[in-house]
N, C-alpha and C positions, 0 to 999 in steps of 0.2 A: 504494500500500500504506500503509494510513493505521492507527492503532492505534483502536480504540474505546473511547474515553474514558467510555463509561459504563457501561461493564464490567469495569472496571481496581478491582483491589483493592489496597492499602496498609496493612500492618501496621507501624503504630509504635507503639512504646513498648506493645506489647501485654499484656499478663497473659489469657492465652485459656486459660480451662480444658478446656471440648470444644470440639472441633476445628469451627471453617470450614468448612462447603462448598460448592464450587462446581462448577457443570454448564454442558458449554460442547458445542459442536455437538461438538467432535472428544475430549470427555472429561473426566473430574472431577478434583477439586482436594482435595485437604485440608489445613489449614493449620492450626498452632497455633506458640504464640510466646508465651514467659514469660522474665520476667526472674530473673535468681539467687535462690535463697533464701536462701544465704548474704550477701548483700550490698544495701546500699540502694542507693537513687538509680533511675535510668531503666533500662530495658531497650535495652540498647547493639544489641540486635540486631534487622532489619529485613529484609522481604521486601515482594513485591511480584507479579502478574500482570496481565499485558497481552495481552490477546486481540489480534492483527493478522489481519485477512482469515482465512485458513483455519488460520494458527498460533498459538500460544501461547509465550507467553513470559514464561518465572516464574523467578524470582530471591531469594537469601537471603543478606544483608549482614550480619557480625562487627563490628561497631567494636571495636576492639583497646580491652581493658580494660585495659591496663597504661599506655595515654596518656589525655592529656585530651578529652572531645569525642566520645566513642566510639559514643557513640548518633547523633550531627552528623550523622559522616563516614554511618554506614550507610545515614541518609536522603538524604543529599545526594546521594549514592552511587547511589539504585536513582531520583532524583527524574534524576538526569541522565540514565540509561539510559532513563525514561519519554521524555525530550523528545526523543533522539536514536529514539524509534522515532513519535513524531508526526510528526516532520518527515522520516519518510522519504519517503514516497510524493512530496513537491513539491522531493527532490531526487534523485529518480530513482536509490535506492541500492538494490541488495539487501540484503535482510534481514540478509544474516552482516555488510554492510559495516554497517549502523546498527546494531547491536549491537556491532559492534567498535568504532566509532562514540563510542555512549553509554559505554563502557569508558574509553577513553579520555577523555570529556569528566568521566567520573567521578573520574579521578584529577586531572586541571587543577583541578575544583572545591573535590574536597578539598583538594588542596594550598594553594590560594589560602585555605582559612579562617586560616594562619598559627597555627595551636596544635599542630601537630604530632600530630594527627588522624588517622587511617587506617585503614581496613577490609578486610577479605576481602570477597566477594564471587565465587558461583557462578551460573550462568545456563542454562537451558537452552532451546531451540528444539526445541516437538515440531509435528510436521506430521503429517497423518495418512500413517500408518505410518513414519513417520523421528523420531531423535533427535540432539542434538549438542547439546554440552557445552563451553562456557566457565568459565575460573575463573582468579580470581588468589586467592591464597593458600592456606588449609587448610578452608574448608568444600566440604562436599564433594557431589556427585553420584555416585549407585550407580542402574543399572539391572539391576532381577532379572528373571529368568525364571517359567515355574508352577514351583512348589514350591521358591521361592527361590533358584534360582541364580542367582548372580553373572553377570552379561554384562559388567560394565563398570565401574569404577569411576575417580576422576579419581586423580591420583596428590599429595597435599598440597604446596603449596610447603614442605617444612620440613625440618631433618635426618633426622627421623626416616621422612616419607612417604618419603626418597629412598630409606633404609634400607632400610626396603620392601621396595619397588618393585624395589631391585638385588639384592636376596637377603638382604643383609648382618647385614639385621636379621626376626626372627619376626614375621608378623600378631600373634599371640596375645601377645607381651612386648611390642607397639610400644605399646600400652596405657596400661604401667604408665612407660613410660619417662621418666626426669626431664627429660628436651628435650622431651618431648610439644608444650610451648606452644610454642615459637618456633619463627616465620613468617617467612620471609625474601623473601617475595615479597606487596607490598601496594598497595591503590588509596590512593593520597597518596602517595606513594616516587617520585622522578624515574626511578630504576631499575626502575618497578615492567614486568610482560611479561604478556601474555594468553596461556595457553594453549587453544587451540581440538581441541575433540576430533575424530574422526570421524562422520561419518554414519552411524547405525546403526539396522537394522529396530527396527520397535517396534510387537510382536504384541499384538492383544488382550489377550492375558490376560498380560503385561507388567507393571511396575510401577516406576516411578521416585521418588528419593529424593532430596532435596537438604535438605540441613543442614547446621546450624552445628557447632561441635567439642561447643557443651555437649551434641548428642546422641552423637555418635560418640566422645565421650571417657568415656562413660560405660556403652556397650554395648556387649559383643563383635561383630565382624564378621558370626560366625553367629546372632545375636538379631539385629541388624537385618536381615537377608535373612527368618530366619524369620516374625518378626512385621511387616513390612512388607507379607508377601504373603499373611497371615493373616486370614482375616473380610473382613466390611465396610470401605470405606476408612477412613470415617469413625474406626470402630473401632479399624482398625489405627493410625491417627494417634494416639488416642488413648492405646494399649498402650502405644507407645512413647515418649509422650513421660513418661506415668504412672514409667512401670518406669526411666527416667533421671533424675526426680525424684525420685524413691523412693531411687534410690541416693545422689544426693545430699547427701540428707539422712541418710543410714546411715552414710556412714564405715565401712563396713565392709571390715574388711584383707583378707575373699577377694573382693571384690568391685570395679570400680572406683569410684570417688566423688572426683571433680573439680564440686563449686558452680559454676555459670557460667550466664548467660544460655542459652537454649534454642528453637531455631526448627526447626520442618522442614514441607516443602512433599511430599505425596504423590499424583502423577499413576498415574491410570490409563485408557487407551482406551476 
């Protein structure tokens, strides 16, 4: 099981205004990735796809803006997970184990750049008709239904995803919340944990989502479901990332508007 290196796309340091596309035997890809409008410097945020034999396997790295390097760790990040899925096939590993693999070799890497450096990072493994879902920190994976339903979503490493997740706190206020940003679970943390999802069907007319927080910090729950599974993929990539831009630069008090780098990856069968 070898990755095909000449199908392999890398988003760094991107400013994409329409979206990427890609077409692979078992389905399409949309990708777009901008950095802050509010702030200069590199676009701290990174993805990546890697076609393996009959799977795919596409990913989207956060380098933490509040440390140094943040753009580093996110390539470092998806460049490790690229190596640990080349060299699976000549060391005889399943896929989940070289994925778990490249995770891990991701955080030794980061760690070792010594600046205190560190990224989220989400993963996901589609096969045809199956899904499953890796992540450490708060970007995120959502798999919708037709007409957008919710099947699955990962749960953030952070106060408030746990909030959540346990009741304690509303989808609808986790938004606005002033912990929104901190991450307590990261690649470059000696502490840092992989959580691994389930195996989950994944129908035609399906649609998967993985982003960074500058999209989901900036759209409610039910605008990403709705416009995710909306139009053309291409399109939909595009709606969304428009319409989180758009806010960003609004400031508007009924509205959310968090500035931040902006990636998201949208598969469909």
């Amino acid at each position: 099981m070898n990755s095909d290196a000449a199908n392999e796309r890398r988003f760094y340091d991107e400013r994409t205004e329409r979206p990427w596309l890609g077409r692979f035997a078992f389905g399409r890809v949309a990708a777009i990735s901008r950095p802050s409008p509010a702030r200069g410097g590199p676009n701290q945020d990174a993805a990546a796809i890697f076609p393996v034999g009959d799977t795919l396997i596409a990913a989207v790295a956060d380098g933490l803006g509040g440390g140094p390097d943040g753009d580093v760790a996110s390539r470092v990040a998806l460049d490790s997970l690229g190596e640990a899925l080349r060299e699976a096939g000549s060391e005889d590993e399943s896929l989940r184990g070289a994925v778990m693999n490249g995770i891990e070799r991701a955080n030794a890497a980061v760690s070792r750049l010594g600046s205190g450096a560190m990224t989220t990072l989400a993963v996901i493994e589609v096969r045809p008709g199956s899904l499953r879902c890796y992540h450490v920190g708060d970007s995120v994976v959502m798999l919708f239904g037709p007409g957008g339903k919710v099947r699955y979503e990962t749960v953030s490493h952070s106060p408030v995803g746990y909030g959540v997740e346990s009741g304690m706190l509303d989808p609808g206020e986790a938004i606005w919340h002033e912990q929104r940003h901190l991450v307590f679970n990261v690649v470059g943390s000696p502490e840092m944990r992989i959580e691994v999802g389930p195996t989950l069907p994944l129908g035609r007319r399906d649609t998967v989502l993985v982003a960074s927080d500058g999209l989901t910090d900036n759209l409610h729950r039910g605008e990403l479901a709705r416009l995710a599974t909306t139009g053309r993929l291409s399109a939909a990539a595009a709606t969304l990332a428009d319409l989180a831009t758009t806010r960003m630069a609004a400031g508007d008090a009924d509205q959310p508007s968090k500035p931040d780098d902006l990636t998201l990856l949208l598969f469909r069968p």
